[in-house]
VEXDREN-2710 file (C-alpha; in Angstrom, 1 decimal):
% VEXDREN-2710
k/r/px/py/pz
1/UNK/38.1/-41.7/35.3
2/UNK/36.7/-39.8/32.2
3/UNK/34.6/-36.6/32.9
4/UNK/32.9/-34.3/31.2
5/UNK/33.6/-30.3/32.3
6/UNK/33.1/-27.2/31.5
7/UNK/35.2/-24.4/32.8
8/UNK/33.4/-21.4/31.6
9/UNK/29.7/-20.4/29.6
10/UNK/28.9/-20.8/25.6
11/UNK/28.0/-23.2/23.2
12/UNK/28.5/-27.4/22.9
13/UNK/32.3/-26.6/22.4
14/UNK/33.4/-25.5/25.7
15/UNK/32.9/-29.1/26.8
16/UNK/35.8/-30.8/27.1
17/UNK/36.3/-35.2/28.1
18/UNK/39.0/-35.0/30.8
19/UNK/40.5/-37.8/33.1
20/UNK/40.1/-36.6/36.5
21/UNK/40.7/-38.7/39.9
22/UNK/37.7/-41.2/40.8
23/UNK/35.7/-38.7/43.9
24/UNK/35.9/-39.5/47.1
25/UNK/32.0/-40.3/48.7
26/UNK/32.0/-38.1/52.1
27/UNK/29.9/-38.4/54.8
28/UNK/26.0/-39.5/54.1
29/UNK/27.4/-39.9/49.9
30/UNK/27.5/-42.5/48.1
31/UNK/30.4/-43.3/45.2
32/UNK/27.8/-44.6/41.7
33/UNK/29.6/-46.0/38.6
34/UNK/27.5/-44.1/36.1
35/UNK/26.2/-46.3/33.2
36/UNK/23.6/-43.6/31.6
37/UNK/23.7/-39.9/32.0
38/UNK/20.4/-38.2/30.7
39/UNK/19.9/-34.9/29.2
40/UNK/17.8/-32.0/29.7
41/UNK/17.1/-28.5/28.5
42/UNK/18.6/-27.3/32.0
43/UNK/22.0/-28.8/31.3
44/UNK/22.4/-26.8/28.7
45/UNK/21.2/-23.6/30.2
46/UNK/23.5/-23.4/33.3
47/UNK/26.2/-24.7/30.4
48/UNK/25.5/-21.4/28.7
49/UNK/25.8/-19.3/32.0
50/UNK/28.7/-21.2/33.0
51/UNK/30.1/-22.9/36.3
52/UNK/29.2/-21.7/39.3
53/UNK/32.6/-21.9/40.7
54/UNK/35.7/-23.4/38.4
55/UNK/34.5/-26.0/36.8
56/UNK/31.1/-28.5/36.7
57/UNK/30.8/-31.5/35.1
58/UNK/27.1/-31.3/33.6
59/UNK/24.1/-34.3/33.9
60/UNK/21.5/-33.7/36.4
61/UNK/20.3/-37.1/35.9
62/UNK/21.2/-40.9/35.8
63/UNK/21.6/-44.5/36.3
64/UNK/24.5/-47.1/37.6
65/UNK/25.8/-48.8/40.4
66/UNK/27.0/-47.7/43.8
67/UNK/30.8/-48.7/44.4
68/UNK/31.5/-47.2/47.4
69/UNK/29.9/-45.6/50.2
70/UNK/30.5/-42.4/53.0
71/UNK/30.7/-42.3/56.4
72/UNK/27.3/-43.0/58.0
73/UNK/25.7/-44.7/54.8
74/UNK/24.7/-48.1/54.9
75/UNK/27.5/-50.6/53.4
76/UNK/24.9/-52.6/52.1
77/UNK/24.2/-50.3/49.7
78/UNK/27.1/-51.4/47.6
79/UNK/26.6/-53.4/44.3
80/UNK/22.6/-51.2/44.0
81/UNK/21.7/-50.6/41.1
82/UNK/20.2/-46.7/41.5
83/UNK/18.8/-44.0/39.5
84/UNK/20.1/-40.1/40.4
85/UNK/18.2/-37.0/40.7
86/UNK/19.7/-33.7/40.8
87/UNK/23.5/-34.8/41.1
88/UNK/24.8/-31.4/40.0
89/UNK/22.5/-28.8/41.3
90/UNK/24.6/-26.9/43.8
91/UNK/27.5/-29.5/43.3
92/UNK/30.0/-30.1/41.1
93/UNK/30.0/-33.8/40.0
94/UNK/27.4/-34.1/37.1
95/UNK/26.5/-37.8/35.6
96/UNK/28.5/-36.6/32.3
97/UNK/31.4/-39.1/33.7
98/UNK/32.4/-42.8/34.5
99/UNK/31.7/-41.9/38.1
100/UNK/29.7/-39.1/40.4
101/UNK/29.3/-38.6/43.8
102/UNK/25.8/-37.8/45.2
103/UNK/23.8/-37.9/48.9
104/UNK/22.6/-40.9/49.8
105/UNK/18.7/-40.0/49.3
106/UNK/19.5/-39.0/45.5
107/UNK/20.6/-42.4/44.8
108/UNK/17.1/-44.2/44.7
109/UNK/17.1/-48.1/44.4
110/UNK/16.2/-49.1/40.6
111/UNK/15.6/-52.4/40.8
112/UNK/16.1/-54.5/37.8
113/UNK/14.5/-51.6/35.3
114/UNK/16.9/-50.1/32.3
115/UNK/19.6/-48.2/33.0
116/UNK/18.0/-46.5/29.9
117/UNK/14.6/-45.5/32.1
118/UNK/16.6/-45.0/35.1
119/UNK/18.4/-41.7/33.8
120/UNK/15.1/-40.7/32.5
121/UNK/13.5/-40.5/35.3
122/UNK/15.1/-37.4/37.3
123/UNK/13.6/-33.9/36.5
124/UNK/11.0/-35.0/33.7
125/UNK/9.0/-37.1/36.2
126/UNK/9.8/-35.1/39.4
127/UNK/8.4/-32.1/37.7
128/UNK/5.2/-34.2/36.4
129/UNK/4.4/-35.2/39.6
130/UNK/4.4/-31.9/40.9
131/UNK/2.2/-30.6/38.5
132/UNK/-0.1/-33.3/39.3
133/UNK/-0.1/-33.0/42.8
134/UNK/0.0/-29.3/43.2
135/UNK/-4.0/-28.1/42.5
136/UNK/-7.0/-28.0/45.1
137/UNK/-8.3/-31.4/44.1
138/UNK/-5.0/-33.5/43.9
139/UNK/-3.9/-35.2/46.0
140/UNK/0.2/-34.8/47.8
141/UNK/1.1/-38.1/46.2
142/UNK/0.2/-40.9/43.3
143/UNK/-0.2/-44.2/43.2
144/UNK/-3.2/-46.2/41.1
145/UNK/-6.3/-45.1/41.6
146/UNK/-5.1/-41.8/43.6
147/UNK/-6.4/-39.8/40.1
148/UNK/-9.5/-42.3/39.2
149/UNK/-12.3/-39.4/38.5
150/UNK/-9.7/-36.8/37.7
151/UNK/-9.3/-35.0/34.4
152/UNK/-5.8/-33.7/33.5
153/UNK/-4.7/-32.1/30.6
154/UNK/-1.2/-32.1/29.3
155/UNK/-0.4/-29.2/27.2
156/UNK/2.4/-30.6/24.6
157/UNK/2.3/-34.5/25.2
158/UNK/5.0/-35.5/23.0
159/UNK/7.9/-33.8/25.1
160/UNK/9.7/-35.2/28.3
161/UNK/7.7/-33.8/30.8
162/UNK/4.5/-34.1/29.0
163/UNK/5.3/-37.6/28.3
164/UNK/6.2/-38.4/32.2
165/UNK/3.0/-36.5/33.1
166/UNK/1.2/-39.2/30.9
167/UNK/2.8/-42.1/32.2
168/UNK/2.2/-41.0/36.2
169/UNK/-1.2/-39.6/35.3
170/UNK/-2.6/-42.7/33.9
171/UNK/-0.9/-45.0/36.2
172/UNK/-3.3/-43.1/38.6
173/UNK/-6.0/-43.7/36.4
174/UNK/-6.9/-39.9/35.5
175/UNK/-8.5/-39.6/32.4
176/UNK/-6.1/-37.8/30.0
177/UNK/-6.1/-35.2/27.8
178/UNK/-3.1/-34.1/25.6
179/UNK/-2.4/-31.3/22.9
180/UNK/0.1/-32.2/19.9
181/UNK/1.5/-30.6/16.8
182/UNK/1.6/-33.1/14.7
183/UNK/0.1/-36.7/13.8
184/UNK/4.0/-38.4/14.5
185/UNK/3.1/-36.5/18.4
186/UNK/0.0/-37.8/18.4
187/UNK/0.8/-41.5/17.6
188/UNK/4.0/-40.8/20.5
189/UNK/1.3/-39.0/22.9
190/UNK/-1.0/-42.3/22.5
191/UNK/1.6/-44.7/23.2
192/UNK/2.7/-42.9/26.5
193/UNK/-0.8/-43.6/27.4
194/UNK/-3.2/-40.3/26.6
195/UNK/-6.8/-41.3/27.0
196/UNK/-7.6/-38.3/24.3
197/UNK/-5.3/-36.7/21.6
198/UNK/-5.8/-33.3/20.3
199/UNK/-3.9/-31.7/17.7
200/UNK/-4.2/-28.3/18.2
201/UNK/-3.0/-27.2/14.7
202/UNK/-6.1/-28.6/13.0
203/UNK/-8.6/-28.9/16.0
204/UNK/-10.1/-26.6/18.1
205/UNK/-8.4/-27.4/21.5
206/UNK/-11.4/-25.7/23.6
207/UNK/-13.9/-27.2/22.0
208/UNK/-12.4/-30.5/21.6
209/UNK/-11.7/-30.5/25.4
210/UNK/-15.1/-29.4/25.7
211/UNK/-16.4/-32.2/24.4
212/UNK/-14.9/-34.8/26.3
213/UNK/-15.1/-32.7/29.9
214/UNK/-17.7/-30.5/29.8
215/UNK/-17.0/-29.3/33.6
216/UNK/-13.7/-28.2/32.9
217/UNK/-10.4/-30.2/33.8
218/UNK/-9.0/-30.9/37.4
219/UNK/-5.3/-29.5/36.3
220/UNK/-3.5/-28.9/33.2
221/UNK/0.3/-29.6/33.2
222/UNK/1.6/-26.9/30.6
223/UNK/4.8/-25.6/29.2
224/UNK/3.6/-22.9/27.2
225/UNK/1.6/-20.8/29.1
226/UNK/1.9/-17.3/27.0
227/UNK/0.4/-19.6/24.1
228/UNK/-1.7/-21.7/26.0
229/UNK/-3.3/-18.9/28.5
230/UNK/-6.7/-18.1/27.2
231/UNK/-7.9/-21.9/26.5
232/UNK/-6.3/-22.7/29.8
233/UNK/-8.7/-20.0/31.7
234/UNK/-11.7/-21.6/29.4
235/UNK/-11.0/-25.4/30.5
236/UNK/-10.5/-25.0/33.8
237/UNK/-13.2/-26.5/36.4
238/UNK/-14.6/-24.7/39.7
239/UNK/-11.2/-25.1/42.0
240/UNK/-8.8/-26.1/38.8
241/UNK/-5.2/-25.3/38.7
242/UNK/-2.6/-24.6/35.9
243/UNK/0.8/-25.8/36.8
244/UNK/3.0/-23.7/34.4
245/UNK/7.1/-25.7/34.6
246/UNK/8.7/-24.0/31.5
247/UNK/8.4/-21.0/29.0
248/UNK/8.4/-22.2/25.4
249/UNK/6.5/-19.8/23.5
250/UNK/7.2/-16.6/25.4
251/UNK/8.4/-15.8/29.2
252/UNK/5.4/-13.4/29.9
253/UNK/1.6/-14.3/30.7
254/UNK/-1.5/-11.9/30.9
255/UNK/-4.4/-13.0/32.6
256/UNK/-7.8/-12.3/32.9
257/UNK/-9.0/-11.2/36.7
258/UNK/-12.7/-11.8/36.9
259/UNK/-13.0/-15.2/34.9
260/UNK/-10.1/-16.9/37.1
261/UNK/-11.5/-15.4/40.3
262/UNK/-14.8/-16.8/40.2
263/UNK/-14.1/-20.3/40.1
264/UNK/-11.6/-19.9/42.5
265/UNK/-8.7/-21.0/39.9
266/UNK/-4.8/-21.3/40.9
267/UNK/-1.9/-20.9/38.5
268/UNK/1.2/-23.0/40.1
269/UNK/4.9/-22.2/39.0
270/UNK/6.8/-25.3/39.3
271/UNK/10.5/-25.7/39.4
272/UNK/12.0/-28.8/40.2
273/UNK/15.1/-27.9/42.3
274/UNK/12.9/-25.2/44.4
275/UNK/9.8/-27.3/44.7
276/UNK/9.3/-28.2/48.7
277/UNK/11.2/-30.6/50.3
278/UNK/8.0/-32.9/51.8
279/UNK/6.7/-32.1/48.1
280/UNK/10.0/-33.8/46.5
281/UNK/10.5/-36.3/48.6
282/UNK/7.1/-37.5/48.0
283/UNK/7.7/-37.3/44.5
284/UNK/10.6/-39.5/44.6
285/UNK/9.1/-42.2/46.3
286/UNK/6.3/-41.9/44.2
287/UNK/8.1/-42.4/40.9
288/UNK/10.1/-45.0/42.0
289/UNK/7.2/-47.4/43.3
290/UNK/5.7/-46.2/39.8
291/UNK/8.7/-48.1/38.1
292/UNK/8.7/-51.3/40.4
293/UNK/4.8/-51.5/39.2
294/UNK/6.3/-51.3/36.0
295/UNK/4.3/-48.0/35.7
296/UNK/6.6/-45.8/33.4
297/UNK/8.6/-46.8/30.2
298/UNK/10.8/-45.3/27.9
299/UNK/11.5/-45.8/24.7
300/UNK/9.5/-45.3/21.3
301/UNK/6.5/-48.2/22.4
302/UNK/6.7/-45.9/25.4
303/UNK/6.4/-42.4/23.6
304/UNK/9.6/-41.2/24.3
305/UNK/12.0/-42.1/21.6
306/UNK/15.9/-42.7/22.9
307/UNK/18.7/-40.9/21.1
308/UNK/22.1/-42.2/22.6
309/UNK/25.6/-40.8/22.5
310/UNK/28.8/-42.0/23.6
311/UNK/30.2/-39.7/26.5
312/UNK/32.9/-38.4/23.8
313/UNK/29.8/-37.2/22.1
314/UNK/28.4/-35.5/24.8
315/UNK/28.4/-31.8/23.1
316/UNK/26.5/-33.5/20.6
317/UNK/23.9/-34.7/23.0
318/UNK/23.8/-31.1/24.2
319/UNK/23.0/-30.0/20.9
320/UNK/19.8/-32.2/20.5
321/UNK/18.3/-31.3/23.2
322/UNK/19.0/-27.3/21.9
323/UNK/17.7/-28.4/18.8
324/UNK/14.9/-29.5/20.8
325/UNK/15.2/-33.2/19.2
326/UNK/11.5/-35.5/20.1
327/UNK/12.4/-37.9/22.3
328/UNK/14.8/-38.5/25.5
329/UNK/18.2/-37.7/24.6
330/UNK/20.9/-40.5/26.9
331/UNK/24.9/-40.3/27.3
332/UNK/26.2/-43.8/27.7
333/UNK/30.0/-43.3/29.8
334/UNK/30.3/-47.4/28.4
335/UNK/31.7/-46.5/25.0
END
């Protein structure tokens, strides 16, 4: 088969398309034919730090069918079409390649959804639903109607995690509030679903919020936090939670004592591979009844625009997401 590796840290060009023997699925594994391989910011951060032992082939994320399975797995599984979560944390065999190996439980059934949505779905929308399950007033898991009465706020709509946040958060029914850049965001931010868009380059985001929830917001999903902090503290209801899963705009955050303490206010760190096992597993089952409601989308009606590459071209694919390309950024192994 082909694969994707990287033997040691740097840029795009230490990825190299190698043939490599088809894996073997052990015990409780299962053997997928990868169709799609999405990208993310991680993959390109552990690229840069290099493989944890020898070699890794990259792709956290991704969609195809099981052809074989391990000892202890159900046979029937054969011939499912699955989506995959988290193939190479702690592992080796990435979704940058014709075929990966992965436990049983992160090969979820797909259904008869895209490939395309399936290998979008991974850590984008496992790290939304943790952010919108993790304050005082949410509840452990989502379905619709679990956020009816809720206001969220999603700090930077337009990227893969604020769009997934979106998606789940309205399929809940929240009512939901997102910040942009730019009016091309705010058309994306609108068609993921955002009940309210603000662009906070030429609005007051406070005030706007302000406007629309006087009492403050139930959570805010946000990526910027050293940006972001002193509206957050201001929009925040009695009990509200920040749920803080990246660091654009700085890797520090200062916050004020008194004004969080009184309504009783929680700031949430939120990384997907850490996040609690009962938390995940929630989350997992969560997202995939989301996309058998026909819940989530991808694509630009969707607010997530797909750029694809060929797995040849997977440094390239790297590179976009670097370059921190708007939209969801796909490997296709079928070229």
């Amino acid at each position: 088969m082909r694969a994707v590796v990287y033997e040691t840290g740097g840029d795009a060009s230490v990825l190299r398309l190698v043939d490599r023997p088809v894996p073997e699925p052990g015990p409780g594994e299962v053997l997928v034919r990868v169709a799609v391989s999405g990208v993310n910011p991680t993959d390109w951060k552990s690229r840069r730090q290099g493989p944890p032992a020898g070699w890794q082939t990259p792709g956290q994320d991704g969609a195809g069918v099981v052809e074989a399975v391990g000892a202890g797995v159900d046979r029937n599984l054969t011939g499912e079409r699955v989506w995959i979560w988290e193939a190479a944390w702690q592992r080796p065999w990435g979704t940058a390649a014709e075929y990966t190996v992965v436990p049983v439980r992160q090969a979820v059934p797909l259904g008869g959804a895209p490939f395309d949505l399936g290998a979008s779905l991974g850590i984008p929308f496992l790290t939304a639903h943790r952010c919108l399950t993790a304050g005082e007033f949410m509840p452990d898991g989502l379905h619709a109607g679990a956020l009816a009465d809720h206001t969220v706020l999603v700090q930077g709509g337009a990227g893969a995690v604020g769009n997934a946040a979106i998606q789940l958060a309205r399929w809940a029914d929240a009512t939901v509030i997102t910040t942009v850049s730019s009016a091309e965001k705010a058309n994306l931010a609108a068609a993921a679903g955002a009940s309210f868009v603000i662009n906070y380059r030429e609005q007051d985001v406070v005030e706007e919020v302000r406007k629309i929830a006087p009492d403050g917001v139930h959570t805010i999903v946000e990526v910027s936090a050293a940006r972001n902090a002193a509206a957050d503290v201001q929009l925040l209801r009695q009990g509200g939670a920040v749920c803080v899963y990246a660091d654009d705009g700085g890797d520090e955050v200062t916050l004020p004592i008194r004004p969080l303490m009184v309504p009783n206010a929680r700031w949430q760190f939120v990384l997907v591979y850490t996040a609690p096992t009962a938390a995940k597993a929630q989350a997992v089952n969560d997202v995939a009844a989301a996309v058998a409601q026909g819940g989530v989308r991808v694509g630009a009606a969707a607010g997530l625009p797909l750029h694809h590459h060929p797995l040849a071209d997977t440094a390239a694919a790297h590179r976009a997401v670097e370059r921190s390309v708007v939209g969801k950024v796909l490997v296709s192994t079928a070229d």
